[in-house]
C-alpha positions as CSV (number, residue, x, y, z in Angstrom):
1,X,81.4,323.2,222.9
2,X,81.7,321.5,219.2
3,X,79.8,323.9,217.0
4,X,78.1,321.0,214.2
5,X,79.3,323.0,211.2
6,X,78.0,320.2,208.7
7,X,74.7,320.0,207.5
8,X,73.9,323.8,206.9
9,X,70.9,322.6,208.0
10,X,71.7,322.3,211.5
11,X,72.5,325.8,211.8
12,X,69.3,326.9,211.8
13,X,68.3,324.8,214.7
14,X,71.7,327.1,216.7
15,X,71.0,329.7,219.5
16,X,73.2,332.9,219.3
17,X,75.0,332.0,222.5
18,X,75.4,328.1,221.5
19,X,77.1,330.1,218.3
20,X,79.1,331.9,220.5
21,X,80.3,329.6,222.1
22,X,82.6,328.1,219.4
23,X,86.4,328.0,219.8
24,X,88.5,329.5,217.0
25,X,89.1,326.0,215.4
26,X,85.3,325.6,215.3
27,X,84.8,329.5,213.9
28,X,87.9,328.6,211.3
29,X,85.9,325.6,209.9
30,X,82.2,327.7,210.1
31,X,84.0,330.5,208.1
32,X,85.4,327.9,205.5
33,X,82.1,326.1,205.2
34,X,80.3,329.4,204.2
35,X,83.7,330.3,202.2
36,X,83.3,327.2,200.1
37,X,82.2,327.9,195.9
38,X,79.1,327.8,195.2
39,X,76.7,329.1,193.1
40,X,75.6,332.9,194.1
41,X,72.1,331.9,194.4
42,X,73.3,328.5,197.0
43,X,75.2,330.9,199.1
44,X,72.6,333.3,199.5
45,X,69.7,331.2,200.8
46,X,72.3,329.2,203.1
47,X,74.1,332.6,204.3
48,X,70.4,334.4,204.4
49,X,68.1,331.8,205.8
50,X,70.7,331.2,208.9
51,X,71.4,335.0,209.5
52,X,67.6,335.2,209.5
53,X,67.0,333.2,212.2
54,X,70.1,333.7,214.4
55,X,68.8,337.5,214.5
56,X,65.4,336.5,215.2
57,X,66.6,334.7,218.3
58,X,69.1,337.3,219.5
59,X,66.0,339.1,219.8
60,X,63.7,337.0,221.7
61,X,63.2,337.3,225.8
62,X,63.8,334.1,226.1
63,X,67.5,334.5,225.0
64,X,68.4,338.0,226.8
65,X,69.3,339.0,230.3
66,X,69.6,334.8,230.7
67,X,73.2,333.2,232.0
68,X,73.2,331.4,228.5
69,X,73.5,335.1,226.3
70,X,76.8,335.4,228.6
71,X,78.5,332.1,228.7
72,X,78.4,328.9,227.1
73,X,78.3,325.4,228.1
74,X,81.7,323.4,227.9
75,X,82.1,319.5,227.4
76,X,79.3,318.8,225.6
77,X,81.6,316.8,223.0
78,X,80.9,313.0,223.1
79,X,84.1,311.1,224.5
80,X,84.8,308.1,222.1
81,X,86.1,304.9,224.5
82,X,87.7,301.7,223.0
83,X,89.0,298.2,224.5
84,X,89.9,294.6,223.9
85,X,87.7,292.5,225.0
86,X,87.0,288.3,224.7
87,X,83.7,286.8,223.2
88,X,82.7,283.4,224.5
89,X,79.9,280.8,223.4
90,X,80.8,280.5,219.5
91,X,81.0,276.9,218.7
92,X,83.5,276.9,216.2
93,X,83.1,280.3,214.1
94,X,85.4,282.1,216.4
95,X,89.5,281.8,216.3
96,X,92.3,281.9,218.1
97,X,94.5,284.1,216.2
98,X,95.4,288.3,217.7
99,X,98.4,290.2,217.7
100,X,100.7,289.6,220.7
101,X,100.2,292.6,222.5
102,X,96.3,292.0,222.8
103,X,96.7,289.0,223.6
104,X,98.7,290.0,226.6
105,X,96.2,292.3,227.5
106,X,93.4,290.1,227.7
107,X,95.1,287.1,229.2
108,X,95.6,290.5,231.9
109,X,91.7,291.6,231.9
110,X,90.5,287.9,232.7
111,X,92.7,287.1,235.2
112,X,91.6,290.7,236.8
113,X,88.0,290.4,236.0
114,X,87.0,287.0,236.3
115,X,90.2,285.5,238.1
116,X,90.7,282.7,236.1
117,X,93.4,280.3,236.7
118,X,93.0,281.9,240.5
119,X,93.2,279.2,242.9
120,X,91.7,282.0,245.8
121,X,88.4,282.3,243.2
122,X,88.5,278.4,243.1
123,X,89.0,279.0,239.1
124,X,92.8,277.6,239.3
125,X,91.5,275.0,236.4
126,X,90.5,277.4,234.7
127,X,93.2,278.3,232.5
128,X,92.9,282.1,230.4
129,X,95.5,280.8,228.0
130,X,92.9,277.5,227.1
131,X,89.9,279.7,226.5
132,X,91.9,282.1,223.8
133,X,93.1,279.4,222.2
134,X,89.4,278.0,222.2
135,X,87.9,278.2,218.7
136,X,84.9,279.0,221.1
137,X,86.1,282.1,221.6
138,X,87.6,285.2,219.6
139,X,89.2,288.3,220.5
140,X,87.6,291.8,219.5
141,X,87.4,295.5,219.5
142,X,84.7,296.7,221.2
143,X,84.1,300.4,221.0
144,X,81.6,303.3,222.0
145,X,80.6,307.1,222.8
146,X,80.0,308.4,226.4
147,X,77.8,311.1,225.8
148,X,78.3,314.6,227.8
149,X,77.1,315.1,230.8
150,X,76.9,311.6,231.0
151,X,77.0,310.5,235.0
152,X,78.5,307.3,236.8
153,X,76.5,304.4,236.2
154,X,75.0,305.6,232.8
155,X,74.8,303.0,229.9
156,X,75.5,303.4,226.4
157,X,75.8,301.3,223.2
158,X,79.1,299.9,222.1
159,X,79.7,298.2,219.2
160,X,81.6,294.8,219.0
161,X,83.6,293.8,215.8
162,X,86.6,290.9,215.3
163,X,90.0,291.6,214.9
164,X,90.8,292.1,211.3
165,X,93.0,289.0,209.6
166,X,91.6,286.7,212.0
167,X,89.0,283.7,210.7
168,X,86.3,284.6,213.0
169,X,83.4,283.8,211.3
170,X,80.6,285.2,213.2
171,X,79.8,286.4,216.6
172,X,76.1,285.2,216.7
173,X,75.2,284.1,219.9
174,X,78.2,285.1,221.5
175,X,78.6,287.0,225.1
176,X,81.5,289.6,225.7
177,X,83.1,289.5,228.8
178,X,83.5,292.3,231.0
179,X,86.5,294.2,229.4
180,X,87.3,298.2,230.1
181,X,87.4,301.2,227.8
182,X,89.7,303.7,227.5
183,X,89.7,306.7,225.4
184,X,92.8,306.5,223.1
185,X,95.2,309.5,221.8
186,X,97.0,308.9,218.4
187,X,100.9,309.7,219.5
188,X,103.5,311.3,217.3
189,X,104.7,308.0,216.6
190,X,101.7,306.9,215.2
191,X,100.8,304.2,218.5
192,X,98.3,305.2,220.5
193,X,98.4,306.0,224.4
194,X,96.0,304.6,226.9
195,X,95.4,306.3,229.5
196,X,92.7,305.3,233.2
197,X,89.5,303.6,232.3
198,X,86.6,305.6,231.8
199,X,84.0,303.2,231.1
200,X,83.8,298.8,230.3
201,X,81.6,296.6,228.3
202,X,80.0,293.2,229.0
203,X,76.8,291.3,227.6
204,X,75.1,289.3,224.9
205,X,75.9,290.3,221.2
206,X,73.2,291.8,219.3
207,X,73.4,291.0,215.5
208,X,70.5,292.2,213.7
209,X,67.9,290.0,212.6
210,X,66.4,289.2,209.0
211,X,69.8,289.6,207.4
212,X,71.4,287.1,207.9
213,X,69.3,284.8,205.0
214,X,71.0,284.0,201.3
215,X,67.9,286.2,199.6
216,X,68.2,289.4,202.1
217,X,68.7,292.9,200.2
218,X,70.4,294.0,203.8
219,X,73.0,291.5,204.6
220,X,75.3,292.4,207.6
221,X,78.4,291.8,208.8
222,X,78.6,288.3,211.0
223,X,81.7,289.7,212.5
224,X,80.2,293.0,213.4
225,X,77.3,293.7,216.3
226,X,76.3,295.9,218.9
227,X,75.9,295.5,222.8
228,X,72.6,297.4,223.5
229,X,73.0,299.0,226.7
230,X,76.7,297.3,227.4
231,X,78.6,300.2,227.8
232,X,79.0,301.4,231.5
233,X,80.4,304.7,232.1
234,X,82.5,304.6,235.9
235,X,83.3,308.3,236.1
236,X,80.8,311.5,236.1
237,X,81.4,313.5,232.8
238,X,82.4,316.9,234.5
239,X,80.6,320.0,232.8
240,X,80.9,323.8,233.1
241,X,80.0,327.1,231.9
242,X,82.5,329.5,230.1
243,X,82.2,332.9,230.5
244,X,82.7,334.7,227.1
245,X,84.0,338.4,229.4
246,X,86.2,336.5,231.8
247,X,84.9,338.2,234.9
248,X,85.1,337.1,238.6
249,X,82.3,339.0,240.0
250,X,80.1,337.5,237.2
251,X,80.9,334.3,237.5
252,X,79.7,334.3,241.3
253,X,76.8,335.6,240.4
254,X,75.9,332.9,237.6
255,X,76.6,330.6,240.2
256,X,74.6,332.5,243.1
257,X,72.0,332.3,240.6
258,X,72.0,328.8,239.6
259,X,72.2,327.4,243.5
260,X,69.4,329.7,244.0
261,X,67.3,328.3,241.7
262,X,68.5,324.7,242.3
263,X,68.8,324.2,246.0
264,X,71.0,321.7,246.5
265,X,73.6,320.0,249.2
266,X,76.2,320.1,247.8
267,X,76.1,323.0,246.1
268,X,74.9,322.7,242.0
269,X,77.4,325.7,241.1
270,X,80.8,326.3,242.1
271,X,82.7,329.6,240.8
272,X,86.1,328.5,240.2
273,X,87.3,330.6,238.1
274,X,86.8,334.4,236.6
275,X,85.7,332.8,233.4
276,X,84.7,329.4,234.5
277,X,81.6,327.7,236.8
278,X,81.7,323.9,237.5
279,X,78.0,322.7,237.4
280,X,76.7,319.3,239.5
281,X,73.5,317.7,238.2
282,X,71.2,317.9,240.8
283,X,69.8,314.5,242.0
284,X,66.3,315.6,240.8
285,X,67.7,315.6,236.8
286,X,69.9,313.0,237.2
287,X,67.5,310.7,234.9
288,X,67.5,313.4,232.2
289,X,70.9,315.5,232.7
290,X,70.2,317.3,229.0
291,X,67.1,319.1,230.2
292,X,68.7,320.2,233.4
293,X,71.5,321.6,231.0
294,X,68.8,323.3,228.5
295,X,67.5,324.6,231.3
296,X,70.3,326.2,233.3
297,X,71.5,328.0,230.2
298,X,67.7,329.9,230.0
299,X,67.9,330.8,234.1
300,X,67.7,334.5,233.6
301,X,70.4,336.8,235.9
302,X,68.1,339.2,237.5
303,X,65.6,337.5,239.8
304,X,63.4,340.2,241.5
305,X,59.9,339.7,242.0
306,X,59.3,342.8,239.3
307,X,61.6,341.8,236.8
308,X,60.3,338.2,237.0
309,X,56.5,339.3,236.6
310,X,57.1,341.8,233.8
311,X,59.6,338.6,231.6
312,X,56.5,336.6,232.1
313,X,54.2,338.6,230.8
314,X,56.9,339.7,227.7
315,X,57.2,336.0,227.0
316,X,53.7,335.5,226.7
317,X,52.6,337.7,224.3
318,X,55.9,336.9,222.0
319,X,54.4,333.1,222.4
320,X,51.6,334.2,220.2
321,X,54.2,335.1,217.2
322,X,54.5,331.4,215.1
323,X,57.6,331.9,214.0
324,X,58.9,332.8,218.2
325,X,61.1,330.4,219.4
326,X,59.1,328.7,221.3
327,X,61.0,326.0,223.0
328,X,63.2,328.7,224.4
329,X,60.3,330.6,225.7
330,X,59.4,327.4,227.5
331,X,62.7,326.9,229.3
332,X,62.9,330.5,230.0
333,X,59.6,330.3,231.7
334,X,60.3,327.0,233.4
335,X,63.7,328.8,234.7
336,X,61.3,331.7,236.7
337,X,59.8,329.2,238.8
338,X,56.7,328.3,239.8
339,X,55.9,331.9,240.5
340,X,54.6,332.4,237.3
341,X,52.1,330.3,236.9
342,X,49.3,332.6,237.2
343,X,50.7,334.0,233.8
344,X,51.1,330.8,231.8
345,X,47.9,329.1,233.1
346,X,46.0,332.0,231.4
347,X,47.4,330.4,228.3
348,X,46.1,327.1,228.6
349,X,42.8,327.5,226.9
350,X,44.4,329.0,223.6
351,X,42.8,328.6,220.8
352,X,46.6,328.0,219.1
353,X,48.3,324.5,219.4
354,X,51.5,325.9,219.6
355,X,50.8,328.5,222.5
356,X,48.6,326.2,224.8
357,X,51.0,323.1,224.3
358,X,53.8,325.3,225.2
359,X,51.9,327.1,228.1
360,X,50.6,323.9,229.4
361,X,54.5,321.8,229.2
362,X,55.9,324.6,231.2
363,X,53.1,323.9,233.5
364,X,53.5,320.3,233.7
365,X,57.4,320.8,234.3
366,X,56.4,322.9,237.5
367,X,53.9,320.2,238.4
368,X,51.0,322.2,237.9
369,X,48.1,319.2,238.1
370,X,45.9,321.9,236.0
371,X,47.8,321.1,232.9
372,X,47.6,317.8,233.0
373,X,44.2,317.8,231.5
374,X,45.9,320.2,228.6
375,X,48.6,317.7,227.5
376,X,46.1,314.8,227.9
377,X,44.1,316.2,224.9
378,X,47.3,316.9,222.5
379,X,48.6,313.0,223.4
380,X,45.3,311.8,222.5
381,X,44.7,314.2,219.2
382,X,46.2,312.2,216.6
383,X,45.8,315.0,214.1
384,X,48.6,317.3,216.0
385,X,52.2,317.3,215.5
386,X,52.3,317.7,219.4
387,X,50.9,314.1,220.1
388,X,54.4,312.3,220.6
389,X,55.7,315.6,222.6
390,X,52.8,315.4,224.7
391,X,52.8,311.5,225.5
392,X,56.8,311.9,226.3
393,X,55.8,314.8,228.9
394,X,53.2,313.3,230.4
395,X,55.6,310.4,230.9
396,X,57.9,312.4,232.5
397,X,56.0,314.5,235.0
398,X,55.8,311.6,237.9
399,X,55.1,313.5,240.3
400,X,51.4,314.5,238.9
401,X,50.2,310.7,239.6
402,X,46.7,312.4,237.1
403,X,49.4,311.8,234.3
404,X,49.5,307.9,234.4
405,X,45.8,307.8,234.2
406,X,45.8,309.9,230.8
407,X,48.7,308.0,229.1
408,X,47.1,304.3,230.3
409,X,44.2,304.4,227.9
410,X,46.5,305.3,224.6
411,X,48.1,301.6,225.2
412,X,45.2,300.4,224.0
413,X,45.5,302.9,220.9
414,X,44.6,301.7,217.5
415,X,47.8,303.5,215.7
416,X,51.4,300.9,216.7
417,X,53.3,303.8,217.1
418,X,51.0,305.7,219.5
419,X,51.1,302.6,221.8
420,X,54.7,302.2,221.5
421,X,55.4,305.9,222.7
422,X,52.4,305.5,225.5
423,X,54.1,302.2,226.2
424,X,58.0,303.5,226.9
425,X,56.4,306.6,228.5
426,X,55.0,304.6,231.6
427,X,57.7,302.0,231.4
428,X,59.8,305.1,232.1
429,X,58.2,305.6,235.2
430,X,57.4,302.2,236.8
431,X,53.3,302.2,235.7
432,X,51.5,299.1,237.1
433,X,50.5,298.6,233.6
434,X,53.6,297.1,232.7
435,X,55.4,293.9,234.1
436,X,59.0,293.2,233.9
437,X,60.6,289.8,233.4
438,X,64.2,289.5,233.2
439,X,65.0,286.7,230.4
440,X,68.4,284.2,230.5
441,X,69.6,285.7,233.5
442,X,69.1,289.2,232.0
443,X,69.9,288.6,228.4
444,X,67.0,291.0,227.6
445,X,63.6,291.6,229.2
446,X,60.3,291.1,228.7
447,X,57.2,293.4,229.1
448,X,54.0,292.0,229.5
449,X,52.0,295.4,228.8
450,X,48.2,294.9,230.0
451,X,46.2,296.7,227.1
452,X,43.1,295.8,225.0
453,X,43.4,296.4,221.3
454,X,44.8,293.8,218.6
455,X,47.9,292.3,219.8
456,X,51.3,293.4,219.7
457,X,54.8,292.8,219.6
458,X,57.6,295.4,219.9
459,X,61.2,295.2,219.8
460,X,63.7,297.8,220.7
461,X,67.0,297.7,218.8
462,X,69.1,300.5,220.6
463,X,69.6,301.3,224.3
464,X,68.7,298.0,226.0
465,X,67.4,294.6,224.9
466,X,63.6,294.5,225.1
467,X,60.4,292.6,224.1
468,X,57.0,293.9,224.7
469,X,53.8,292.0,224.6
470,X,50.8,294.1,224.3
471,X,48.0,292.2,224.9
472,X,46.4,289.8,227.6
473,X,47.2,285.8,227.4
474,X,48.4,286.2,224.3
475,X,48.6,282.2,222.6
476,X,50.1,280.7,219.3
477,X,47.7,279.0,217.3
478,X,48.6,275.8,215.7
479,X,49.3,273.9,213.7
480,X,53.1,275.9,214.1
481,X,56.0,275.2,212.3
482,X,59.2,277.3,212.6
483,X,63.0,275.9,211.6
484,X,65.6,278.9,212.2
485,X,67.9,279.9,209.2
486,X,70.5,278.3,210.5
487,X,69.0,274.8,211.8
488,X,69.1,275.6,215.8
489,X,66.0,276.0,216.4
490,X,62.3,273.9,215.3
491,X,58.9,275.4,217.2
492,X,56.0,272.5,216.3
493,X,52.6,272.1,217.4
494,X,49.9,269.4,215.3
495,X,46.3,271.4,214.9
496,X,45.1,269.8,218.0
497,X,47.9,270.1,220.2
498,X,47.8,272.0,223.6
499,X,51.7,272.3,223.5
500,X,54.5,273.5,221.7
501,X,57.8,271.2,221.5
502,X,60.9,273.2,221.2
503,X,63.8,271.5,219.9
504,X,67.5,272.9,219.9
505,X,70.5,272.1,218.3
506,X,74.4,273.3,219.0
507,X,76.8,273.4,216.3
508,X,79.3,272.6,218.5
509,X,77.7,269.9,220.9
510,X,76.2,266.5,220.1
511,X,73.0,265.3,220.2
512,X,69.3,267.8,220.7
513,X,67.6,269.0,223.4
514,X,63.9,268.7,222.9
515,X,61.1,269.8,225.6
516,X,57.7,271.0,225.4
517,X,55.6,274.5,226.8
518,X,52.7,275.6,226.7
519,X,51.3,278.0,223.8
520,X,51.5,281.1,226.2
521,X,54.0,283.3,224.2
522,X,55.3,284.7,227.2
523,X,56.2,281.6,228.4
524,X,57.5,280.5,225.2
525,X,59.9,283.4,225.2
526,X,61.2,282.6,228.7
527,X,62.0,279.3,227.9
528,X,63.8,280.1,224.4
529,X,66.1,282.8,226.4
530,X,66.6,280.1,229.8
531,X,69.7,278.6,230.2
532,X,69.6,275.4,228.9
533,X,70.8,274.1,232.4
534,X,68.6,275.3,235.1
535,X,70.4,276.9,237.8
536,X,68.1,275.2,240.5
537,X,67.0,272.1,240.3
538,X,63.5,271.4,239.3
539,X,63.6,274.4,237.2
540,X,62.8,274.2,233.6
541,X,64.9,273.6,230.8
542,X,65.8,276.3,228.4
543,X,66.8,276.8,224.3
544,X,69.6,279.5,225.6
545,X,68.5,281.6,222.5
546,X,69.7,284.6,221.6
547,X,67.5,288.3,221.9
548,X,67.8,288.6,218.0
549,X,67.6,284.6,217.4
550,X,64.4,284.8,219.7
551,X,62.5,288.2,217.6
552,X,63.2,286.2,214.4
553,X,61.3,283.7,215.4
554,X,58.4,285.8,216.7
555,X,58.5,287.9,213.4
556,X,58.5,285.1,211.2
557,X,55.6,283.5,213.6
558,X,53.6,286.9,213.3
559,X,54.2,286.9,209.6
560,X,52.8,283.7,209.1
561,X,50.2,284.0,211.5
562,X,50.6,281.5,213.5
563,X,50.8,284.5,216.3
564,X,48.1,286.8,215.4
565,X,50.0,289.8,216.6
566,X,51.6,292.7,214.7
567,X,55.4,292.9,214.8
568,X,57.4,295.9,215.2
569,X,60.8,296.1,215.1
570,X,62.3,299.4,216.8
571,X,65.1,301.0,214.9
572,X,67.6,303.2,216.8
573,X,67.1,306.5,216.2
574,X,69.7,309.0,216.7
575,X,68.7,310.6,219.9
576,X,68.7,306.6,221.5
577,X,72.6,306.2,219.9
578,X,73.5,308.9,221.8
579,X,72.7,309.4,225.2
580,X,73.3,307.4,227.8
581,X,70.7,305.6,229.6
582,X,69.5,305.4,233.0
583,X,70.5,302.9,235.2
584,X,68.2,299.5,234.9
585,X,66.7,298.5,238.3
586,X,65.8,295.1,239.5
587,X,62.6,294.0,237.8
588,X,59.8,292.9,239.3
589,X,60.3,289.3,238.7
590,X,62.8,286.8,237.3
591,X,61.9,284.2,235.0
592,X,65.1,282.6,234.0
């Protein structure tokens, strides 16, 4: 495990076992960060203030006796992955220029991917030599982090940049093609070594919006975007314990431990080693492998029916303390099992937040339907810090069906963010209340979120492409009047019109394509993202916008009001950069 040394900060937030679980280059670097000069007063409250709390937690219940106070958790380091890919659909702002070797490469990947010039594929015509020499086209370097634990079929955000010294202008609009990922090694000679393929890339380019105007304070790159959800990991992240006393005998008993709690075929916990147990995430936390990590670290050793009683009991009254760690008392419940509830449900009318939301989470977590009605009240109390934990549990616990029904009415919620959270929460776990369109042939997607309340548009920037539409038959309201900042694009409707003509330029192709829809802003959307040639006949035509082409329009719309509907624009937090995401199922219709 990497111990995060830098901010001092984040130290504080360290259980003693995480600590302990640093190699000697991490407890070299740890030492020199403390040994650096500082004032006297600077090193006390740093050296103080994290002593403070490491002893505090060394002695909390939560922390002893469990398998985490005698090992540690190994390959939790994100793995970095990078590739060469090809970007298509770019007029004329891409280039043909690369280094030789690349080009070799990719001239290799297309011909393996998307067997062009294969006469077997019927693409013999299709020459991969023609398309890099295509000013259509330009070669990049796409780039990303597999987070640990991260399982086969997880998705992750890469990021997408041209080659430097080429004359690729911009990648706006542009689609990567499937190209893998490899995690590179700097060699003694200074090259680098590639070794198998861990992961590979593919989808539209995501530029951000609103930046890209002469008077923005923010301009970005051209040359530089992200793929929001592009990265596909092919290979399960393996993960294991560590034992800090190399010891055979305890290592099968961690892992005795562990299978006992988890039952699972095959096993979860496999002793391989005097100081080593390979863990498998069971198929029940393969949505959400962290918390089945947090968990197993807080599964105490000793599991008889005495022991277990009296721990519960202990953990209960050290929940009372405020300054207990309580998150740790939570997973230390939730590792006793459903045994316990007797102990915690006795909590659940507390007159403390912090004791009857932690009380009532564990509950929820062992699908006790009795604590549903507990979180229901913190998700709808917007005067408690516990309202977005609540909302994100209630989300999660899908087998209590009671915990849809509380989270539905916050949709409707006067405050953006609280419908936002209500909103991913139930998109999380299929909820009727949210239908799923998949846009351009699954570009992005587009939920239409059935709530009452003033109307709403939200846009996520991180983890997959997404527009919701919060509202029911949400309309524009002419007269409209929208020219994009680069001239592509012109939305118009007259005051008495009952449509809206779309019309759509190419840089790189002659002539306009002009056709009309109706004012429904769902449909409006669908027909910007379509595919300007329908793939069936009789099918619509469409603007073959991009996702951040299509939420600048809709901003600038909202803005105006033309679209009376508030705009939000989700930025990526950290937590969305870095793990990986589940696996996107086939929505529940397609309108391409």
């Amino acid at each position: 495990m990497r111990c995060p040394v830098r901010p001092a900060v984040v130290l504080l937030g360290l259980t003693p076992f995480m600590l302990a679980g640093c190699s000697e280059a991490d407890k070299k670097e740890l030492a020199e960060f403390f040994g650096r000069k500082r004032t006297p007063t600077e090193q006390e409250v740093i050296e103080s203030a994290t002593l403070r709390v490491l002893r505090e937690r060394a002695k909390s219940l939560a922390v002893q006796d469990t398998i985490g106070a005698v090992s540690f958790l190994q390959g939790r380091r994100l793995m970095r992955v990078r590739g060469y890919g090809i970007v298509v659909g770019l007029g004329e702002e891409g280039s043909r220029e690369m280094p030789e070797p690349i080009r070799d490469k990719l001239l290799q990947e297309m011909r393996k991917h998307h067997h062009l010039g294969s006469s077997r594929a019927g693409l013999k015509d299709f020459s991969p030599e023609n398309m890099l020499d295509s000013l259509d086209t330009a070669a990049v370097l796409v780039s990303g982090e597999i987070p640990a634990a991260s399982l086969k079929g997880a998705r992750f955000d890469a990021t997408v940049e041209a080659l430097p010294g080429t004359q690729t202008r911009s990648l706006a609009g542009g689609h990567l093609w499937r190209c893998d990922l490899y995690m590179y090694r700097e060699t003694a000679a200074g090259n680098v070594s590639e070794g198998r393929a861990l992961a590979y890339a593919e989808g539209p380019i995501y530029i951000e919006p609103f930046t890209q105007q002469a008077d923005s304070p923010t301009r970005v790159d051209p040359r530089r975007g992200r793929l929001l959800g592009g990265g596909t990991n092919v290979v399960d992240r393996p993960i294991h314990l560590e034992l800090y006393q190399p010891s055979y005998q305890q290592a099968s008993a961690i892992a005795r431990r562990i299978n006992a709690r988890f039952p699972c075929n095959p096993k979860v916990a496999d002793a391989v080693a005097p100081g080593a147990v390979n863990l498998t995430i069971p198929p029940s936390y393969r949505a959400d492998p962290d918390r089945f990590l947090e968990l197993v670290t807080h599964v105490y050793l000793p599991d008889h029916p005495a022991f277990v009683e009296r721990r519960a009991r202990e953990l209960a009254v050290e929940l009372t303390d405020p300054q207990a760690p309580h998150d740790d008392i939570g997973l230390a419940w939730e590792g006793l099992g459903r045994t316990i509830l007797p102990v915690i449900r006795e909590l659940y009318g507390d007159q403390r937040p912090h004791v009857a939301y932690h009380a009532a989470r564990t509950g929820l977590r062992l699908n006790d339907e009795l604590a549903v009605e507990v979180l229901r009240r913190f998700a709808h109390d917007t005067q408690s810090k516990f309202q977005p934990l609540a909302i994100r549990e209630l989300g999660l616990a899908r087998g209590l069906h009671q915990s849809a029904s509380a989270l539905r009415p916050l949709l409707s919620a006067e405050d953006p963010r609280v419908r936002g959270w209500a909103y991913e929460a139930l998109r999380g776990r299929g909820d009727r209340a949210i239908r799923t369109l998949s846009v351009g042939g699954g570009d992005f997607y587009l939920d239409l979120v059935d709530a009452d309340g003033p109307p709403l548009l939200r846009a996520t920037t991180a983890e997959e492409p997404r527009l919701a539409i919060f509202g029911r038959n949400l309309s524009f309201r002419p007269p409209v009047f929208y020219t994009a900042p680069d001239e592509t694009l012109i939305l118009n409707a007259e005051p008495d019109d009952k449509n809206l003509t779309l019309i759509r330029r190419w840089p790189q192709r002659e002539g306009l394509l002009s056709f009309k829809t109706s004012l429904d802003v769902a449909e409006v959307v669908a027909r910007l993202g379509a595919d300007s040639v329908p793939a069936e006949a009789g099918d619509p035509p469409g603007a073959e916008l991009s996702y951040s082409q299509i939420i600048e329009a809709l901003y600038y719309l909202c803005e105006t009001q033309r679209l009376e509907a508030k705009f939000v624009l989700e930025k990526p937090r950290l937590s969305d950069l870095l793990r990986p995401l589940r696996p996107t199922g086939r929505p529940m219709t397609d309108l391409d």
